[in-house]
C-alpha positions as a Python dict, from the first residue, in 0.01 Angstrom:
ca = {
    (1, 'X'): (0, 0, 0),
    (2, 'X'): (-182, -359, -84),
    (3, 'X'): (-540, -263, -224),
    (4, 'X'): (-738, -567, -189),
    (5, 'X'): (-1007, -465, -435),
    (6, 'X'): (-764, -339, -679),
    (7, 'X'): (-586, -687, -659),
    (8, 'X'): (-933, -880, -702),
    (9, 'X'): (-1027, -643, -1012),
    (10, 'X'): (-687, -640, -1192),
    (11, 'X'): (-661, -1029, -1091),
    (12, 'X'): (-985, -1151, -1174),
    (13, 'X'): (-987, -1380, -1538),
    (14, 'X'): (-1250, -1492, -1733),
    (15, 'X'): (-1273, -1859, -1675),
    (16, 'X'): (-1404, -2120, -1935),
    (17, 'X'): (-1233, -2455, -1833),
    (18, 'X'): (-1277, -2564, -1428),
    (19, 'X'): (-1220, -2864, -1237),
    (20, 'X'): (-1563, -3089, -1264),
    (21, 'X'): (-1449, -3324, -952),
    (22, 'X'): (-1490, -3015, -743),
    (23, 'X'): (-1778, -2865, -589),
    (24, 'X'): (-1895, -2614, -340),
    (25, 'X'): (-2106, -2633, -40),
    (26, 'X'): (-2432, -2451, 57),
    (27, 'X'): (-2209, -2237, 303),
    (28, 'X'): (-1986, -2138, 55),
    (29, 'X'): (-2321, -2104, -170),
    (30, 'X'): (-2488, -1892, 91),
    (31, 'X'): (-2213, -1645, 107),
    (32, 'X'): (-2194, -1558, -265),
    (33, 'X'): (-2514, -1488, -292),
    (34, 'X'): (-2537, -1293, 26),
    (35, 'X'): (-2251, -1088, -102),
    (36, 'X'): (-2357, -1057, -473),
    (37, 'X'): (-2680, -898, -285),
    (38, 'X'): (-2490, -618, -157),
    (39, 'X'): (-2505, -488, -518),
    (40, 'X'): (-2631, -145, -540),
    (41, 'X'): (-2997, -100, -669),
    (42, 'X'): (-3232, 182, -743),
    (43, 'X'): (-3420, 261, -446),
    (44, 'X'): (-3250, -20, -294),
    (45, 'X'): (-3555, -242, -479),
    (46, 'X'): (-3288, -559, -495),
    (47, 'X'): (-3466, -651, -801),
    (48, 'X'): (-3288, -974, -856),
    (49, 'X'): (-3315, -1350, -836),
    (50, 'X'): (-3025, -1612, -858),
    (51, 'X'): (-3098, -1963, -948),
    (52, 'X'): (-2840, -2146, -826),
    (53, 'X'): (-2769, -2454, -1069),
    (54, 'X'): (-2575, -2698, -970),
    (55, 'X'): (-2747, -3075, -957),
    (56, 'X'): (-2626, -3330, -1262),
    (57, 'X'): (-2993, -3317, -1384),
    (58, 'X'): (-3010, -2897, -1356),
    (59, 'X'): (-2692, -2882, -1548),
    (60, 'X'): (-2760, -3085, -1832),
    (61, 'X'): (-3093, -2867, -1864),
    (62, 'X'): (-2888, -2550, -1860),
    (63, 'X'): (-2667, -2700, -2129),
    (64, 'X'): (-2895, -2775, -2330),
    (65, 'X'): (-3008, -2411, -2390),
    (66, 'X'): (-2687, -2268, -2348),
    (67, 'X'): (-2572, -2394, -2685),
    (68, 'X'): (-2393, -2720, -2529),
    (69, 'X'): (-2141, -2493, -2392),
    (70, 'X'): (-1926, -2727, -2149),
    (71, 'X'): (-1811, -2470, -1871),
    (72, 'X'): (-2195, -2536, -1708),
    (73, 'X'): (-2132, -2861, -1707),
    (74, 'X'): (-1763, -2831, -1564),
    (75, 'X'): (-1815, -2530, -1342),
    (76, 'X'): (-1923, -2643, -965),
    (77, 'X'): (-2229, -2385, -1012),
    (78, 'X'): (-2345, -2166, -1301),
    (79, 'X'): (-2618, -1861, -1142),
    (80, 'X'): (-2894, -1739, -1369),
    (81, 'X'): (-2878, -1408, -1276),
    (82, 'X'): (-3248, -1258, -1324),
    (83, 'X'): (-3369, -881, -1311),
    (84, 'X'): (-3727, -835, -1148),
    (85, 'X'): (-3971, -648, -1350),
    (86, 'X'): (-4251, -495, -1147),
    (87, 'X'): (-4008, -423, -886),
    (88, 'X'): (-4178, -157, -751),
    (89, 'X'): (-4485, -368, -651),
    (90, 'X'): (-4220, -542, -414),
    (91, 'X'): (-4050, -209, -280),
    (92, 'X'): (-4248, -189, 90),
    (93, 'X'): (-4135, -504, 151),
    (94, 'X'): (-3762, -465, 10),
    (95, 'X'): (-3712, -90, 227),
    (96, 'X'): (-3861, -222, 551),
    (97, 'X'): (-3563, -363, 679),
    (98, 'X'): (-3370, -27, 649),
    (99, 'X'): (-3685, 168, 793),
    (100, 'X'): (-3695, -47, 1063),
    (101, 'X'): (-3309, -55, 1159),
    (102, 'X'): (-3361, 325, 1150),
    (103, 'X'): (-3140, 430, 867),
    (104, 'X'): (-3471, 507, 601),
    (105, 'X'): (-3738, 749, 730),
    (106, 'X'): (-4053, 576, 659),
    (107, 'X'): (-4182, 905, 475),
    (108, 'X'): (-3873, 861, 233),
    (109, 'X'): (-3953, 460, 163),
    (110, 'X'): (-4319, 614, 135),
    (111, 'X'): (-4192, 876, -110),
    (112, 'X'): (-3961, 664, -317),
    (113, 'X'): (-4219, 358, -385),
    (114, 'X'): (-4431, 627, -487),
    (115, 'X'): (-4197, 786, -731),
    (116, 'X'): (-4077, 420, -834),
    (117, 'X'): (-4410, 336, -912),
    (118, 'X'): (-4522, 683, -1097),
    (119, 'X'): (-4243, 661, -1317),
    (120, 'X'): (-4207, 231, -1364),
    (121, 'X'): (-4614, 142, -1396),
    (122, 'X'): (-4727, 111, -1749),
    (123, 'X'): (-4381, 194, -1825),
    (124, 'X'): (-4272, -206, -1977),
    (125, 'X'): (-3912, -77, -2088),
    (126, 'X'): (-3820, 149, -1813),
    (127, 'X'): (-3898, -181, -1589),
    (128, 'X'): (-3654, -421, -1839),
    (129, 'X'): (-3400, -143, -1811),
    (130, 'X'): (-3416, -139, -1443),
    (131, 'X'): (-3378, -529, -1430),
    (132, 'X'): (-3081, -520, -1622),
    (133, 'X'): (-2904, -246, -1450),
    (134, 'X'): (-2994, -410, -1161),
    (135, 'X'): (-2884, -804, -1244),
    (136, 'X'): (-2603, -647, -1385),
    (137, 'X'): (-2440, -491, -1084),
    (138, 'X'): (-2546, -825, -889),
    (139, 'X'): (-2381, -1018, -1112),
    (140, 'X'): (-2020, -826, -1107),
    (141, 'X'): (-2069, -823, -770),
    (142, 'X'): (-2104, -1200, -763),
    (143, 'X'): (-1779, -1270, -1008),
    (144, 'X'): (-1587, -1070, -692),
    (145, 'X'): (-1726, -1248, -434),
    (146, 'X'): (-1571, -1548, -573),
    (147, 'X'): (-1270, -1389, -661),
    (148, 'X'): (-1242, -1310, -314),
    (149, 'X'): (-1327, -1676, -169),
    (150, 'X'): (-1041, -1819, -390),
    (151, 'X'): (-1255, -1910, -636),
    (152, 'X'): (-1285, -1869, -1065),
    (153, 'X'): (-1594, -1760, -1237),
    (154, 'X'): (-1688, -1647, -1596),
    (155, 'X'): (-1974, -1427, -1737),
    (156, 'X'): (-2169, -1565, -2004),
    (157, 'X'): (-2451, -1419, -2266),
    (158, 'X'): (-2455, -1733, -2492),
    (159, 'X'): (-2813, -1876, -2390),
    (160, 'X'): (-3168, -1905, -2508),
    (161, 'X'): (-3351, -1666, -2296),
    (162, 'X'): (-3694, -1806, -2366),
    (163, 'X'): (-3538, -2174, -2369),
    (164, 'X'): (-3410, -2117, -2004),
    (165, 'X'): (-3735, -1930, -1857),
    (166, 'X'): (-3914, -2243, -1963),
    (167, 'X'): (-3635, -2514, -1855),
    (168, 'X'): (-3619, -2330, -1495),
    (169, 'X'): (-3970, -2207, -1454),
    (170, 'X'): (-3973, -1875, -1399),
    (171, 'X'): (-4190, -1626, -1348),
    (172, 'X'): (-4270, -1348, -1610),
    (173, 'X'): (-4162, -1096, -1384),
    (174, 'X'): (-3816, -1284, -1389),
    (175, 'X'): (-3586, -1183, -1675),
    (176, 'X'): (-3255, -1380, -1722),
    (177, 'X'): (-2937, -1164, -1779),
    (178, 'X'): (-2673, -1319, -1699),
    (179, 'X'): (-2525, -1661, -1653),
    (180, 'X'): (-2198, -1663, -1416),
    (181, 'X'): (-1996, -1973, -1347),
    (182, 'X'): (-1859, -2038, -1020),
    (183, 'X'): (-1596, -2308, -916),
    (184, 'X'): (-1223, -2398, -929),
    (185, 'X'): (-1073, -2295, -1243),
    (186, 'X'): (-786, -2484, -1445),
    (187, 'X'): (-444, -2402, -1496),
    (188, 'X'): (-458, -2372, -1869),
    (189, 'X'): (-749, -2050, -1888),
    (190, 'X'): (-588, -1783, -2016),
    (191, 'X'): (-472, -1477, -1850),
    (192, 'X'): (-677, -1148, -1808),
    (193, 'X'): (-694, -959, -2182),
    (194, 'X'): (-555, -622, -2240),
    (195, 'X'): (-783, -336, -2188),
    (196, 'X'): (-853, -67, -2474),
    (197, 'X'): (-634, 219, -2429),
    (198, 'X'): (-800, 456, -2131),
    (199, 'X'): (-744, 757, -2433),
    (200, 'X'): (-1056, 545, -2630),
    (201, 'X'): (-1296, 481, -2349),
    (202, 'X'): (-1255, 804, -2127),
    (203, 'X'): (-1384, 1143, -2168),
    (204, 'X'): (-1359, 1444, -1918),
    (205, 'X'): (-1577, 1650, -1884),
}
């Protein structure tokens, strides 16, 4: 039986080399972001920004303090993915859609910005975990979105973090995790890698 999530994980490939002449459009924009956002989060904070870059001028600045590395220029859009610190300052706002479609009691969005913020205030590291976890999961979610539109994308660590809070203006409560190219990738990236042997990476319990 065809598993369409299956076939998007096992075909998905880390891309490095895309087509520069081709770009995508604010729909097609729009919709990976709108999926990446049905990431999971704790407390369902969404504590996540994506900077979508994607001008000439916003490339060559992302470039710049990505160590020169081509695929932002060549990619139709690279996403800083950014975890939220603080996020549970932002909470009321983030549950009151599901408390007012009925699915989250208002006591329980009550009771979980109150736990979020007993255990997160004053607590600096707990909040940069949280981000990560949280960009993290938005940004796999992302790389599948695409994969799913027909489209090539590629996860990438190499960047000055300071550099690219400065070059982008963001806020201190806005860490950057992740960068993910998006666009139309060329023929000649290479195939998805063997995996580690399950044996080496899976315990039960």
């Amino acid at each position: 039986m065809f598993n369409p999530i299956k076939n998007l994980i096992e075909s998905r490939v880390s891309t490095g080399r895309y087509d520069p002449a081709r770009s995508l459009s604010d729909q097609q924009l729009t919709e990976l972001v709108r999926l990446a956002t049905r990431a999971p989060s704790a407390f369902n904070a969404q504590n996540w920004k994506f900077v979508a870059v994607r001008s000439a001028e916003a490339k060559a600045r992302l470039k710049a303090v990505s160590f020169g590395q081509q695929q932002v220029e060549d990619a139709a859009v690279t996403f800083i993915v950014c975890g939220t610190l603080g996020a549970h300052r932002s909470m009321p706002r983030a549950l009151q859609p599901s408390v007012a479609a009925g699915i989250v009691p208002q006591s329980v969005a009550d009771a979980w910005v109150a736990m979020a913020t007993e255990a997160h205030q004053g607590n600096p590291q707990l909040q940069r975990d949280e981000a990560f976890r949280s960009a993290s999961l938005a940004a796999m979610t992302l790389m599948l979105a695409a994969e799913g539109m027909g489209l090539s994308s590629g996860a990438m660590s190499g960047f000055d973090t300071d550099a690219v809070v400065k070059a982008f203006e963001l806020d201190a409560s806005e860490v950057p995790v992740m960068l993910v190219t998006i666009g139309y990738g060329l023929a000649n990236n290479w195939p998805q890698k063997p995996r580690r042997p399950l044996q080496d990476v899976m315990v039960l319990a």
